[in-house]
C-alpha positions in Angstrom: 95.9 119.9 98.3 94.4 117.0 100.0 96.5 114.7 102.1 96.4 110.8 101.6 96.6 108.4 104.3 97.1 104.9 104.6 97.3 102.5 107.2 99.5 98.8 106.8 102.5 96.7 106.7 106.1 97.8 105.9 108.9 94.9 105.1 111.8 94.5 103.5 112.0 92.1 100.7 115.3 89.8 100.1 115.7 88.2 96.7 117.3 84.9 95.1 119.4 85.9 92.3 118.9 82.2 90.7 115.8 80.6 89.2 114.0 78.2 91.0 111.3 76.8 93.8 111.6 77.8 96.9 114.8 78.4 99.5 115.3 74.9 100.4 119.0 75.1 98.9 121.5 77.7 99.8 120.8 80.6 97.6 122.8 84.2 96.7 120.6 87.2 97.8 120.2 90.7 96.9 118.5 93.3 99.2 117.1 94.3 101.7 114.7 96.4 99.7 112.2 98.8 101.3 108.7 97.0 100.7 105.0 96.7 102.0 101.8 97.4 99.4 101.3 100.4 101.8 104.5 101.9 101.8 105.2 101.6 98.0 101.3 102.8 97.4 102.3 106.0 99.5 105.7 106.4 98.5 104.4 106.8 94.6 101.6 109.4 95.9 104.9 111.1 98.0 107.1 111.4 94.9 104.6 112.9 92.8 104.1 115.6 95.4 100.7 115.1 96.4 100.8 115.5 100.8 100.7 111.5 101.8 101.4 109.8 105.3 101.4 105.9 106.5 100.7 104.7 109.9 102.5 101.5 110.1 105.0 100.0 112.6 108.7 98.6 112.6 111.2 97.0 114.8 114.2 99.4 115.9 116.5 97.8 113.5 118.3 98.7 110.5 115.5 97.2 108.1 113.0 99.5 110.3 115.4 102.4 109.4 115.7 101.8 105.9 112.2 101.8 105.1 111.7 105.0 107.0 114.5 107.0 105.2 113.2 105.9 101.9 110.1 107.1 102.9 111.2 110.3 104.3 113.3 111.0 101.5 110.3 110.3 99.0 107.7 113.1 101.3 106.0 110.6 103.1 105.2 112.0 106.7 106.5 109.1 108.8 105.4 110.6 112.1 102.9 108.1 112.2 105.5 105.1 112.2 106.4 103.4 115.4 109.5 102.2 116.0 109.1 99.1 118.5 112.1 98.0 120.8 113.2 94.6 120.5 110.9 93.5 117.9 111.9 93.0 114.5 110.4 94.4 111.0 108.8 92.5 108.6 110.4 90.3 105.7 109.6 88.9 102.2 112.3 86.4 100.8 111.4 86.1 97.3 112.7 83.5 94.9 111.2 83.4 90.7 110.6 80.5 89.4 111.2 79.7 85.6 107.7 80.5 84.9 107.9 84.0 86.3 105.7 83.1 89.3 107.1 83.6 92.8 107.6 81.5 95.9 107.9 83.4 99.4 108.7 83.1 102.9 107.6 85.6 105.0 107.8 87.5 108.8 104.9 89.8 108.8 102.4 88.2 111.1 104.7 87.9 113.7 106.6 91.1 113.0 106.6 94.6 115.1 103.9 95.6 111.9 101.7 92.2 113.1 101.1 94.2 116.2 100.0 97.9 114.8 97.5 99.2 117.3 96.0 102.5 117.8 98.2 105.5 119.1 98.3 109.1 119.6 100.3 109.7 116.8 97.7 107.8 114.1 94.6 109.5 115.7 96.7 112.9 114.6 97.3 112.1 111.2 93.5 110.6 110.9 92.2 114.1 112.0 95.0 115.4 109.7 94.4 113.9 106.4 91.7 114.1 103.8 91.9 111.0 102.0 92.1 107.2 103.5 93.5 104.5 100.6 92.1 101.6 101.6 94.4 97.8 101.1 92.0 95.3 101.2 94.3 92.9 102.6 94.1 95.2 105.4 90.4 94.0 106.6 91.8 90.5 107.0 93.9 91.3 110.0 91.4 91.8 113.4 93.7 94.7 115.2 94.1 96.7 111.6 90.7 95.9 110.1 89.4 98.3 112.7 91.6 101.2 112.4 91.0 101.3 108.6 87.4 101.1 109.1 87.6 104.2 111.8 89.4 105.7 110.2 87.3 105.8 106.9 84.2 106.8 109.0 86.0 109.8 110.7 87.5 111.2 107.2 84.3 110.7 105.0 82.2 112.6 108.0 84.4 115.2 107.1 84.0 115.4 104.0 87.2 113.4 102.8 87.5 110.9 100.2 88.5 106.8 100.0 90.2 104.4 97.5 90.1 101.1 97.7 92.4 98.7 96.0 90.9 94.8 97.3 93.5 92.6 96.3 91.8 89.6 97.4 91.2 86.4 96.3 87.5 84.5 95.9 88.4 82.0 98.8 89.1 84.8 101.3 85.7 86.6 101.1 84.6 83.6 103.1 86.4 84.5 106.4 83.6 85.3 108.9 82.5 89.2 108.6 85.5 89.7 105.7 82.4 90.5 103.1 80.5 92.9 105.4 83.4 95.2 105.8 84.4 95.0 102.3 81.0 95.8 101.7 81.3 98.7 104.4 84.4 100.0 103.0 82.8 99.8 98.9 79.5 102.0 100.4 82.1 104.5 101.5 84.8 104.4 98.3 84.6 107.4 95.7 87.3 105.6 93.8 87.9 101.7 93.5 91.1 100.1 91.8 90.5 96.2 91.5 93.2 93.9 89.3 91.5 91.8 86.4 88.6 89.5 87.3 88.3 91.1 90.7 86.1 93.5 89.5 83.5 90.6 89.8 83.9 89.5 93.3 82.0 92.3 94.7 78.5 92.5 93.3 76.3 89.5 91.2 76.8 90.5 87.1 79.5 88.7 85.5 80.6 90.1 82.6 82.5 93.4 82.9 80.4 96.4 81.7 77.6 95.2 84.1 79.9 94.9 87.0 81.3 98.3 86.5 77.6 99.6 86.1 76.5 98.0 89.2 79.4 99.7 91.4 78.5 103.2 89.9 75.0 102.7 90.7 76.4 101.9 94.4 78.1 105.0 94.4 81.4 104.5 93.6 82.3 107.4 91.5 85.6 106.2 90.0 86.7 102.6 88.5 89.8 101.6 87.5 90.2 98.3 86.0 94.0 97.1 86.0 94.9 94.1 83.5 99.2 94.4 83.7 100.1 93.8 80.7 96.7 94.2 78.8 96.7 97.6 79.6 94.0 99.1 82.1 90.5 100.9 82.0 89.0 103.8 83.9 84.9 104.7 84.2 83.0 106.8 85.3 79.2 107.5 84.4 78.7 107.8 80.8 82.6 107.5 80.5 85.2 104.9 79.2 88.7 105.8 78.5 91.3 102.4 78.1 95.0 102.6 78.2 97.2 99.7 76.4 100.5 98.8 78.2 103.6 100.0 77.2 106.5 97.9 76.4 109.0 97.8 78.7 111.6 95.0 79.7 110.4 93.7 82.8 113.0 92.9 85.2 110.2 92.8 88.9 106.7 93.1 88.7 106.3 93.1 92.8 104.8 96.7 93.4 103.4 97.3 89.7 99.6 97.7 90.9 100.4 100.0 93.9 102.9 102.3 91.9 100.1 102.4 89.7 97.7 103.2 92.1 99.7 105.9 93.6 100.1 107.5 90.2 96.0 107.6 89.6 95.6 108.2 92.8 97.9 111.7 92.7 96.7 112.9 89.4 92.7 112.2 90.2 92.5 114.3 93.5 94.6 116.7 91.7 92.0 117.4 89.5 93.5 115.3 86.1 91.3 114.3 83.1 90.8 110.3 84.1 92.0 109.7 80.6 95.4 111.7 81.9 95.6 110.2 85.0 95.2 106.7 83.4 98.2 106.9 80.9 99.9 108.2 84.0 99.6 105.7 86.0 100.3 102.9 82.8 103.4 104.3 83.0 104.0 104.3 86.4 103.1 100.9 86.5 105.5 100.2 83.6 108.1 101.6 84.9 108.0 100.0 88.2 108.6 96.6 86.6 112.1 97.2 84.9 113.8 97.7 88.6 114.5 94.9 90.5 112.8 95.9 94.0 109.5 96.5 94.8 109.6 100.3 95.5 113.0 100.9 93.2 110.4 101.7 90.3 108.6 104.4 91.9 108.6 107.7 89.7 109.0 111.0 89.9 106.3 113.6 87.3 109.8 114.0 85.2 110.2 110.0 85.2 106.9 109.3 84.1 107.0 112.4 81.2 110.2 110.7 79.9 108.8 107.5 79.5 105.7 108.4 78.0 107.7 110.6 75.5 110.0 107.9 74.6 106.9 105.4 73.7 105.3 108.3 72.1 102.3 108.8 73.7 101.0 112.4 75.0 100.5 112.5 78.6 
């Protein structure tokens, strides 16, 4: 079995329990939960069994430690996290608004995960792995940026494999050499996971089959189009399967799109039917939005088989 890799920030998340705008008044809080696109991507990819590992790093304090057991507990290889002496671990307080939408204030910059560099213990794990998943928002940060991108060029000389998932805006491509290493990271993806209209952001067509097209013809072999809750689409040459949401109560939707991820990411390098590892990872997805915590709603193969049985529809 190949073993997936990926390389970003960990954080706890802290959540209002009221409705509302921001944390200006006094608000009752629930958490810490373990969080981080990265570590609830791997943590998915862990608890489905595939071999999975995150270089990342935390402050030696009980949010560092939290994340870490969770982690452990779900078959991540942690060996690559380091724990960092006096500095403290990344944090998310989250408040929703009547609307649904979220207001934040965050530690990450700043936090033992802002200062990730290099280290003999992620040089192991990038000789030791077989597949990189690739955070877009990753190549926005100088220090990281270039790990991901060495560590994509040392696992596809191998003979590895890379995901991307860009989760990036329009505005950002702007920053100063952010499209050339998206562009460097697309020439060396096998399997690319964009949300909705991003799908357009990296090539000139603007309607949807044409965009897919043009990122085949660049060599991507997989696409995945996620859409929440309009379902989701995989392609591949000649091939279109489409997966409509399930209905489920939602109670969090922070971490949907990476528990997805993880899910198509475990069943596609395990060989899967895309069709089968799409309406897996619609309901890993789904699921994740009816726990309250970003990586409370990652699922386990008999989580995901109950679901799908209960909305009747064969996995």
């Amino acid at each position: 079995m190949r073993k997936v890799l990926t390389i970003g920030e960990i954080l706890v998340e802290i959540v209002a329990t009221t409705r509302g705008d921001g944390f200006l008044d006094v608000q009752p809080l629930v958490g810490p939960y373990p969080s981080g696109a990265p570590a609830i991507f791997v943590d998915q990819v862990g608890k489905l069994g595939m071999p999975a590992a995150i270089v990342s790093r935390v402050g030696d304090d009980d949010f560092g430690q939290l994340n870490i057991a969770r982690l452990r507990e779900d078959s991540v290889d942690v060996s690559g996290i380091e724990i960092a002496p006096g500095e403290s671990t990344g944090s998310a307080f989250i408040r929703y608004r009547e609307d649904g939408s979220r207001s934040f204030v965050y530690n990450i910059r700043y936090s033992a995960c802002g200062n990730l560099q290099p280290s003999a213990a992620s040089d192991a794990l990038i000789d030791n792995c077989d597949h990189l998943h690739v955070m877009g928002t990753a190549l926005t940060a100088p220090g990281l940026r270039d790990m991901v991108l060495e560590a994509g060029r040392r696992i596809k000389a191998r003979g590895g494999t890379i995901s991307f998932d860009p989760n990036l805006r329009a505005e950002i491509l702007g920053t100063p050499g952010l499209a050339d290493d998206v562009a460097h990271v697309l020439a060396m993806t096998d399997l690319f996971m964009p949300s909705g209209d991003e799908v357009f952001l990296f090539g000139k067509a603007r309607d949807e089959a044409a965009a897919v097209a043009e990122l085949l013809e660049r060599g991507v072999k997989t696409v995945v189009i996620k859409r929440g809750s309009e379902g989701a689409s995989v392609f591949e040459k000649g091939v279109r399967y489409d997966a409509p949401a399930l209905a489920v109560t939602e109670v969090d939707p922070t971490g949907a799109g990476d528990s997805f991820g993880g899910a198509f990411l475990s069943f596609w390098l395990a060989g899967a039917d895309p069709a089968v590892a799409l309406r897996y990872a619609n309901a890993a997805g789904a699921r994740a939005v009816t726990k309250l915590g970003p990586m409370e709603g990652t699922s386990t193969r008999a989580e995901l088989d109950a679901l799908l049985s209960e909305q009747g529809v064969e996995a």
